[in-house]
C-alpha positions as CSV (number, residue, x, y, z in Angstrom):
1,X,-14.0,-76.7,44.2
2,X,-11.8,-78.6,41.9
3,X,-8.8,-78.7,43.5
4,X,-7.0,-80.9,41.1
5,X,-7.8,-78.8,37.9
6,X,-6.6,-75.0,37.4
7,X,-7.8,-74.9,33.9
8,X,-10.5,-74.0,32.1
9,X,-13.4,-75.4,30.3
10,X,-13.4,-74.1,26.7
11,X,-17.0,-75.8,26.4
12,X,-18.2,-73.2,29.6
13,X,-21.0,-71.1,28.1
14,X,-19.2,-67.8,27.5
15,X,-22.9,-66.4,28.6
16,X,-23.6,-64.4,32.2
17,X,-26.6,-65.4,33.3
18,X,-28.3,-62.1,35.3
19,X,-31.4,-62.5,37.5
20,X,-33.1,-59.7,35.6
21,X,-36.3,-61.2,33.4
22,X,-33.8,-63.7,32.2
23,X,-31.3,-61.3,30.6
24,X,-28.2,-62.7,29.6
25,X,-25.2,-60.9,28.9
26,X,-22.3,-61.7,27.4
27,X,-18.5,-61.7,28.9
28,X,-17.2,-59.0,25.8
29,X,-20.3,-56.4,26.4
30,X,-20.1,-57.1,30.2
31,X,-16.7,-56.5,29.6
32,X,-16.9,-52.9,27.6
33,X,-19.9,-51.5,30.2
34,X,-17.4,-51.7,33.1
35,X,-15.0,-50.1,31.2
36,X,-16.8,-47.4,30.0
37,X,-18.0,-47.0,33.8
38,X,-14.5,-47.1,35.4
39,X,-13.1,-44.9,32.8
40,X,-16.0,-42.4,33.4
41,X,-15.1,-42.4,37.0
42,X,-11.7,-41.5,36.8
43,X,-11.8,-38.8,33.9
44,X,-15.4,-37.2,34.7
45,X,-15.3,-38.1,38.6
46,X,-14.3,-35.1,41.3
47,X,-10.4,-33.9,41.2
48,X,-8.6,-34.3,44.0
49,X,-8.1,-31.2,45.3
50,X,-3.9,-30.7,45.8
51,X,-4.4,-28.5,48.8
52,X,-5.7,-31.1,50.7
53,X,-3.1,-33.9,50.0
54,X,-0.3,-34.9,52.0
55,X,1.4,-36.6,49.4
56,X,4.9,-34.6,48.2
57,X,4.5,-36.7,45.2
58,X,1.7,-35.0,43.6
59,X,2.8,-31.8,43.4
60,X,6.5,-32.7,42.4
61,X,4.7,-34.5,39.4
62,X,2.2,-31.9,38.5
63,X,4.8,-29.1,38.3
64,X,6.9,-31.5,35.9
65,X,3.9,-32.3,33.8
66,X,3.2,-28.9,33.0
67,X,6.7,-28.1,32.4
68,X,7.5,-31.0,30.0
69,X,4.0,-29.8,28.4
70,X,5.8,-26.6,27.5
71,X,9.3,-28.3,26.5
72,X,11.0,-27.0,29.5
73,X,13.1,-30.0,31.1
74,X,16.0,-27.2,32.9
75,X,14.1,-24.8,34.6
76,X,15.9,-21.8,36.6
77,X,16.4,-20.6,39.9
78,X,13.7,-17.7,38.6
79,X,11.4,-20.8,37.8
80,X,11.5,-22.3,40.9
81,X,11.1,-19.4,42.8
82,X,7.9,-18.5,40.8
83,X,6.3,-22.1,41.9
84,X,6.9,-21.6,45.7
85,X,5.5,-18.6,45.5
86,X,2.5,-19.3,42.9
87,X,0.5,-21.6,45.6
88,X,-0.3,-20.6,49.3
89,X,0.3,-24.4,50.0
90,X,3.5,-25.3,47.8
91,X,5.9,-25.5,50.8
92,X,9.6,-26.1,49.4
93,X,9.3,-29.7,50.6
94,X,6.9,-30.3,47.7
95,X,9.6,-28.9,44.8
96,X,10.8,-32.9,43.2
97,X,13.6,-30.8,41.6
98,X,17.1,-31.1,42.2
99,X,20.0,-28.6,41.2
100,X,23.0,-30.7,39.3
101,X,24.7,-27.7,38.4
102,X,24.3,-23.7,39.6
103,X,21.6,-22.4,37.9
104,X,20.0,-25.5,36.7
105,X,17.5,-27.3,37.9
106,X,15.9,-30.8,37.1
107,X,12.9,-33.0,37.7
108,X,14.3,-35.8,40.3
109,X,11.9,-38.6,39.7
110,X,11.8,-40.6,36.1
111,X,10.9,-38.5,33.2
112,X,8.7,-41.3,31.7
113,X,5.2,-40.2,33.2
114,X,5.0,-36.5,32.2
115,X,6.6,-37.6,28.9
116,X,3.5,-39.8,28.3
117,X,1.4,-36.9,29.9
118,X,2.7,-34.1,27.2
119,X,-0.4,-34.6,24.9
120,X,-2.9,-34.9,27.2
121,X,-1.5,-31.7,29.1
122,X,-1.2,-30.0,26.0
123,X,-5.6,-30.6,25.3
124,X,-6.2,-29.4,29.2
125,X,-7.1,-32.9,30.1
126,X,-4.3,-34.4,32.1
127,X,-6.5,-36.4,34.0
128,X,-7.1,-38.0,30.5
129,X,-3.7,-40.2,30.7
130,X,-4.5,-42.9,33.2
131,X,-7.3,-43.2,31.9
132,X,-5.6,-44.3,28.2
133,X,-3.5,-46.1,30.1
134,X,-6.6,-48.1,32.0
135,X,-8.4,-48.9,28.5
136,X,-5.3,-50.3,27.3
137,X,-4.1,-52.0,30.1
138,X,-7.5,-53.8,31.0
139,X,-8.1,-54.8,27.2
140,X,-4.8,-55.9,26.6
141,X,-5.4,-57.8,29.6
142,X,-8.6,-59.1,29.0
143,X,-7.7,-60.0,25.3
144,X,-4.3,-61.7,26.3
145,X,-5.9,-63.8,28.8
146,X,-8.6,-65.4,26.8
147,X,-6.6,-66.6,24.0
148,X,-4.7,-68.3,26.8
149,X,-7.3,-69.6,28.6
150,X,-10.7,-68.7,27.7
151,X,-13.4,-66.0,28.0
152,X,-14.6,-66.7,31.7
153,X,-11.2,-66.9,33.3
154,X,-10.4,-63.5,31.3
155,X,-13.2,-61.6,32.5
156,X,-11.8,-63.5,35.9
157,X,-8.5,-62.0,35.4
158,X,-10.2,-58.4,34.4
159,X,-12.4,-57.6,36.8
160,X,-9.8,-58.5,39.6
161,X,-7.2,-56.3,38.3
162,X,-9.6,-53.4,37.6
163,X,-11.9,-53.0,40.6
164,X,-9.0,-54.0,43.3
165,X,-9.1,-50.6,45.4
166,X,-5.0,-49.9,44.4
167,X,-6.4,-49.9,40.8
168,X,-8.6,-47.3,41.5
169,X,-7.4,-45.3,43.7
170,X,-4.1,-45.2,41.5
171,X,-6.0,-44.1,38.5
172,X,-7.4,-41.9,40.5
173,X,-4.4,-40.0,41.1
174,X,-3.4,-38.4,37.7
175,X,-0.7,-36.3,39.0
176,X,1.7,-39.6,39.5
177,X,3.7,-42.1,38.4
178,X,2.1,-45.2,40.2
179,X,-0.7,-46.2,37.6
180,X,1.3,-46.3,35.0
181,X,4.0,-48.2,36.8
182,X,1.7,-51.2,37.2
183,X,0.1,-50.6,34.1
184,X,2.8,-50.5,31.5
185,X,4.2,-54.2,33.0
186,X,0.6,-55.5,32.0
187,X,0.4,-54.1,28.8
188,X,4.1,-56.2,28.0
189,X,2.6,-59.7,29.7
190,X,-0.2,-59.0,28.0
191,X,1.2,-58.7,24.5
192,X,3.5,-61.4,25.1
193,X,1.1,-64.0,26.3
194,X,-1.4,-63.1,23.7
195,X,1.7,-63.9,21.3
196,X,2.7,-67.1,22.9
197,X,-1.5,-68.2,23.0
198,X,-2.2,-66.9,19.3
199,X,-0.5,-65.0,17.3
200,X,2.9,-66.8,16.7
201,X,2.4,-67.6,13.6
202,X,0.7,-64.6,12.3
203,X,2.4,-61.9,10.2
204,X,2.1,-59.2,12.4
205,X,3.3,-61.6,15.2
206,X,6.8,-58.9,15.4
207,X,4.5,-56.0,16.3
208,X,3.2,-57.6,19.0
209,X,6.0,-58.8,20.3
210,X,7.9,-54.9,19.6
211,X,4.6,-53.0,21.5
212,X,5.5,-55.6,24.7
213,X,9.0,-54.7,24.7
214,X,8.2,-51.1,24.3
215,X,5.9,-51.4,27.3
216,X,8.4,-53.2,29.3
217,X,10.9,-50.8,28.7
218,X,9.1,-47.8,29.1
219,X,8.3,-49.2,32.6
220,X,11.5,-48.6,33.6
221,X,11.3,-45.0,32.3
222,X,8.5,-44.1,34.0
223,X,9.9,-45.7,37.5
224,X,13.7,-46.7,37.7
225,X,12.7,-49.1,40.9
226,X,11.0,-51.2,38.5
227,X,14.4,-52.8,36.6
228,X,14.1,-55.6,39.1
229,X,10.7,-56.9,37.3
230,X,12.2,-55.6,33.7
231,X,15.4,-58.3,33.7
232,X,12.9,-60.5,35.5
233,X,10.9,-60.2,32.3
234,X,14.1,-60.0,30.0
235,X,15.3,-63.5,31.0
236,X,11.9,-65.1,30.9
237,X,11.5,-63.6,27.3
238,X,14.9,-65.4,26.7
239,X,14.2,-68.4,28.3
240,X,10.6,-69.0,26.5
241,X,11.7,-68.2,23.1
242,X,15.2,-69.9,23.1
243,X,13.6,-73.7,22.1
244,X,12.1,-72.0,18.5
245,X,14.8,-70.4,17.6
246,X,16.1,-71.2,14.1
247,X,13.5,-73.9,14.2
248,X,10.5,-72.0,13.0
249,X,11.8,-70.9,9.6
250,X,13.1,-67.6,11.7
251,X,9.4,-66.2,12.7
252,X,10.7,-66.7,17.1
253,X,13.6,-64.9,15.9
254,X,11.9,-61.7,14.2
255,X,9.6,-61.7,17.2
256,X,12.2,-61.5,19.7
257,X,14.6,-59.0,17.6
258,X,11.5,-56.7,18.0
259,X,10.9,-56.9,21.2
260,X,14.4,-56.0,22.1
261,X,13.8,-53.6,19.7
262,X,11.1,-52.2,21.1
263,X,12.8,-52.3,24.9
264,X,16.2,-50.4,23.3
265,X,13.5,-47.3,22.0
266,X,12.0,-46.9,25.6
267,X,15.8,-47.1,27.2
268,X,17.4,-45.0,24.3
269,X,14.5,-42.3,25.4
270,X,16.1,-42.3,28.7
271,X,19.3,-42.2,28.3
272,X,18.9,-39.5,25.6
273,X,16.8,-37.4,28.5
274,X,19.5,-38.2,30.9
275,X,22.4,-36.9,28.7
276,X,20.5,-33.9,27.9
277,X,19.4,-32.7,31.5
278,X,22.3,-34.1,33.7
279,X,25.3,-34.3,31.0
280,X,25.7,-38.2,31.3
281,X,23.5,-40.4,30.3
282,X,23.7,-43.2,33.1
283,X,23.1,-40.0,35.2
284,X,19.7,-40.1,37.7
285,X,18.2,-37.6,39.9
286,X,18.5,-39.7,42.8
287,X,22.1,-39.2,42.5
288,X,22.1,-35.3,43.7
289,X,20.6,-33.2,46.8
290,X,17.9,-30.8,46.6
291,X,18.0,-28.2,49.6
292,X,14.4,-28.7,49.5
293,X,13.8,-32.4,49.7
294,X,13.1,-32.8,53.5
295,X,14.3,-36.3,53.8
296,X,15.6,-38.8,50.9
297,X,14.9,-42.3,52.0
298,X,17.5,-43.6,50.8
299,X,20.1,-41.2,51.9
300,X,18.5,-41.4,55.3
301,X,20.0,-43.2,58.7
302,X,18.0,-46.6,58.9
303,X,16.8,-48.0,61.6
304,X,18.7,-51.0,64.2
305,X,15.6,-52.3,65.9
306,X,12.1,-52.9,64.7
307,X,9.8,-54.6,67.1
308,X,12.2,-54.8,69.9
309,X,14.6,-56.8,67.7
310,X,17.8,-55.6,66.1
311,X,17.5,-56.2,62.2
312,X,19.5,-58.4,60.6
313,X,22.2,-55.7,59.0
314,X,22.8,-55.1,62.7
315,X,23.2,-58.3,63.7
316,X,23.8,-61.0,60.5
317,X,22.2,-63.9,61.2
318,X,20.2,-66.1,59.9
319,X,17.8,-65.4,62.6
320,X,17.5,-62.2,62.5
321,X,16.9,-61.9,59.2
322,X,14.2,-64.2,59.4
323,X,13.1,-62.1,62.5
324,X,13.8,-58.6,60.5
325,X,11.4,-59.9,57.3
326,X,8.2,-61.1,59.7
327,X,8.1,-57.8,61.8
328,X,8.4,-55.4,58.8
329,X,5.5,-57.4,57.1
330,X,3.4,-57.0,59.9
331,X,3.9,-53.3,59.5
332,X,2.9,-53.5,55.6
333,X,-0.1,-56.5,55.8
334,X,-3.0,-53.9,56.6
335,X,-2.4,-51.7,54.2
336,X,-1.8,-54.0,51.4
337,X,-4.4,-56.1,52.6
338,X,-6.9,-52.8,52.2
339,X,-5.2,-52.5,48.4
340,X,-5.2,-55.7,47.6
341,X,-8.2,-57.0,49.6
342,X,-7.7,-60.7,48.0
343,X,-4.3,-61.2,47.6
344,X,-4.7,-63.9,50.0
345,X,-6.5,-66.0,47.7
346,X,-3.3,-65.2,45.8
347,X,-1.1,-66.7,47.7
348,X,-3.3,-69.6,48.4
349,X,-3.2,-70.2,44.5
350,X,0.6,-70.6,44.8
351,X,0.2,-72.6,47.2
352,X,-2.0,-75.1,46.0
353,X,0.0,-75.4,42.9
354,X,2.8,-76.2,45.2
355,X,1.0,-79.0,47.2
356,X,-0.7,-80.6,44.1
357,X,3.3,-80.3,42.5
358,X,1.5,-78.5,39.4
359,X,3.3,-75.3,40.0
360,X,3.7,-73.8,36.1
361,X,5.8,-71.1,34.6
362,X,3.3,-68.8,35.1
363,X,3.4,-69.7,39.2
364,X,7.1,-69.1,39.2
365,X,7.0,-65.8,37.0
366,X,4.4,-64.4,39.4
367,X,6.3,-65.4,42.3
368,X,9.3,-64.1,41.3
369,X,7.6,-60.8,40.5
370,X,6.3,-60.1,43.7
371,X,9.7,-61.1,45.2
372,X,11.8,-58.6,42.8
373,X,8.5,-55.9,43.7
374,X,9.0,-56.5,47.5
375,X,12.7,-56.7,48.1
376,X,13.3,-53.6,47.0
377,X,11.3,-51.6,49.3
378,X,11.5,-54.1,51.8
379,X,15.7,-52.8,52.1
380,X,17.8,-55.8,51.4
381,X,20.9,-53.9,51.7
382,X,19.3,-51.0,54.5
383,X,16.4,-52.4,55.4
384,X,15.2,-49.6,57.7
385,X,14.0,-47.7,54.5
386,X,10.3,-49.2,54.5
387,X,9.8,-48.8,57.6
388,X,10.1,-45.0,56.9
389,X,7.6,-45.7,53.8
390,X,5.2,-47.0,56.1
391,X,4.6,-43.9,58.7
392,X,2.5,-42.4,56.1
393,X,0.1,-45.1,56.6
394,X,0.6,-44.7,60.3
395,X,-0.1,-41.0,60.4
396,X,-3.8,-41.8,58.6
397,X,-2.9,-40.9,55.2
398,X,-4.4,-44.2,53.6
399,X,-3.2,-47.2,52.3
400,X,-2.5,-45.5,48.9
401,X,0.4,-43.6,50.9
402,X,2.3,-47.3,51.3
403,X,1.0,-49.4,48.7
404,X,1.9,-47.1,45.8
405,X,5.0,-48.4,46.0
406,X,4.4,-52.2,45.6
407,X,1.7,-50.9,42.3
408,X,3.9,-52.9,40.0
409,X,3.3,-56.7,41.8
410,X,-0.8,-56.2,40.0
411,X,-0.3,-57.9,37.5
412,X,1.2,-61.3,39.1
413,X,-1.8,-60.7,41.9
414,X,-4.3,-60.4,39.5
415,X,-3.1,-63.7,37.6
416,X,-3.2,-65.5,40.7
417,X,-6.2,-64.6,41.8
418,X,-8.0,-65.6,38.4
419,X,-6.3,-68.9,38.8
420,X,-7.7,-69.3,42.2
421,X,-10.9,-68.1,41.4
422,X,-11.1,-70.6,38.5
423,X,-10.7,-73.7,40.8
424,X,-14.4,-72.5,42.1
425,X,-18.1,-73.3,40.9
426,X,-19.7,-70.5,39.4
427,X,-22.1,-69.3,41.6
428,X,-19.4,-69.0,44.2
429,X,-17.3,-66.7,41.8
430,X,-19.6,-64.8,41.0
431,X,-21.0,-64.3,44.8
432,X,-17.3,-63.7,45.6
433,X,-16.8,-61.0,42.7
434,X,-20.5,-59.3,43.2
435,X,-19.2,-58.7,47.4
436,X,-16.0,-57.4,46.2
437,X,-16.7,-54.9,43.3
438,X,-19.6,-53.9,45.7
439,X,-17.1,-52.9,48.6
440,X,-14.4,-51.8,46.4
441,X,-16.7,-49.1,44.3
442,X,-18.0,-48.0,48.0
443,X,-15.1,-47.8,49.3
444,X,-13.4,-45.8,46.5
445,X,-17.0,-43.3,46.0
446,X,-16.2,-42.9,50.0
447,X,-12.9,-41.7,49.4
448,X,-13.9,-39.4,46.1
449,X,-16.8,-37.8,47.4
């Protein structure tokens, strides 16, 4: 291990050596095969069958992707009707829709998924949008990542983010927002680090940096939780281009014009939504009941105790606090240790960095990312709420029930995890990425079949 040294050798063969007759590989067609595979897996693999999940989610998000498909954002009370009674298992618990005015009814969640879904929907191939969405993410990712820092810590990088089981199982499920929730913040990194490595000083430097913004906005249309991470990414975007500005004969400025550009489309697209279904556009469907919603989390009582203790918005203290954070993690580590089966090596990059005082922007973005991910879930202001998000997990409905909700923190995991990786020699990274692939593909073929 070279535990003084996080970077990479450019003079590293950029070959994969496999044990069969000598073959040899290399990273980019290594790269595509995996792609093709994963891809095949989630379009041609087995449906999930609705009947059989116990997730509300996925049935709230399939109804509004085939109504969005047909141009219908207000439906009526005739239309709901029809879809309780259309299905022998759609309970009323399952309809996402809430009724703003008599009469009128309107998807709850964010509109930005079954927006993206419309075409796809349209061919009879909804299935067919994560799976766009995980050929872009992964090769923006894989792209952005070796003009940064070479080809081996890029395939590093991809094959960490795109085998972890949350990937797949995510992609898995077409019939909701969590994929493209951690997939739209990768495609913005990934545009904007492949700018910042490469492509400055090209001409088409502004369309990079007006695709990133794009993504980054859109993230927020898809999944309104996720502003945290978007003013996260704002202010680093600010921070990083502020040196070069008017020093560069005006090429920092173009780019970042057009990535605010790009970020004012994906927010004009909501606020034009909002306006047209709720009659304000700052409006959200969080904001109103639906008699059919069983229980809103965050209109919910919360709890006072957690592991015996009273949490800290009980009793405020610095203590408790302390207290309140380490018993609701222990209620969240298996499950995100089952999604995220290395995030500890993670965490051990960031802390490394730390000890060795070589802690980069990159470090600080990432930790800052999970941060903004986890404290909104976690309940700063009621913390009780992710408790609540975590009896699904407790009742045996998988990991995917609690970690769907952290999807977005990928990205700074996966980084993390490449940088850890790369501090090792390269039999042990690959003996480390052969076990885990292995198990994750098992594990996820288990859970298809």
């Amino acid at each position: 291990m070279n535990a003084g040294n996080d970077s990479i050798n450019p003079g590293e063969s950029t070959h994969l050596q496999l044990p069969v007759n000598g073959m040899v590989v290399t990273h980019k067609s290594f790269i595509a095969l995996s792609t093709v595979i994963l891809v095949l897996l989630v379009v041609l693999g087995p449906g999930y069958d609705q009947k059989k999940t116990k997730l509300v989610d996925a049935y709230g998000y399939e109804f509004a992707m085939q109504n969005f498909a047909l141009g219908k954002w207000l439906l009526s009370d005739t239309d709901i009707e029809m879809r309780l009674a259309d299905e022998e298992h759609m309970t009323p618990q399952r309809i996402m829709y809430v009724s703003p005015a008599d009469g009128k009814w309107v998807f709850r969640k964010s509109p930005g998924y079954p927006l993206l879904s419309i075409p796809f929907q349209r061919l009879g191939w909804p299935r067919a949008t994560n799976a766009t969405l995980l050929v872009l993410a992964s090769g923006a990712l894989y792209f952005a990542l070796r003009a940064w820092r070479g080809e081996r810590f890029a395939l590093l990088g991809f094959l960490v983010f795109l085998f972890t089981p949350m990937t797949l199982r995510a992609a898995y499920f077409s019939t909701m927002d969590t994929f493209a929730a951690g997939a739209l913040p990768i495609i913005a990194v990934s545009f904007l680090l492949y700018y910042w490595s490469s492509a400055g000083e090209r001409s088409g430097a502004w369309l990079v940096m007006g695709v990133a913004g794009l993504a980054a906005g859109w993230s927020v249309v898809v999944r309104i939780h996720s502003l945290p991470i978007l003013v996260l990414l704002v202010l680093f975007v600010i921070l990083k281009m502020q040196p070069y500005i008017g020093e560069d004969n005006g090429r920092s400025a173009r780019a970042g014009l057009a990535f605010f550009m790009g970020l004012a489309i994906a927010l004009a697209v909501l606020l034009i939504y909002n306006q047209a279904v709720f009659g304000r556009p700052l409006a959200t469907g969080y904001a109103f009941d639906s008699p059919y919603q069983e229980l809103f989390l965050w209109e919910s009582n919360t709890l006072t105790e957690l592991g015996g203790r009273q949490l800290w918005h009980v009793n405020a203290s610095p203590q408790s606090f302390i207290a309140t954070i380490i018993e609701h993690l222990a209620a969240w580590m298996v499950p995100l240790l089952r999604g995220w089966p290395l995030l500890p090596l993670a965490f051990a990059a960031l802390v490394l960095a730390a000890v060795q005082r070589r802690l980069s922007a990159v470090h600080w973005l990432s930790l800052l990312w999970l941060a903004a991910t986890y404290a909104l879930y976690a309940g700063i202001v009621y913390f009780g709420i992710t408790f609540e998000l975590t009896i699904p997990y407790f009742r045996g409905e998988g990991f995917f029930a609690v970690d769907r909700y952290l999807f977005p923190a990928s990205l700074p995991i996966a980084l993390l995890t490449a940088l850890f990786l790369a501090r090792l020699r390269s039999e042990l990274q690959m003996l480390v990425l052969i076990v885990f692939i292995s198990v994750s593909l098992i594990s996820y073929g288990h859970f298809v079949l």
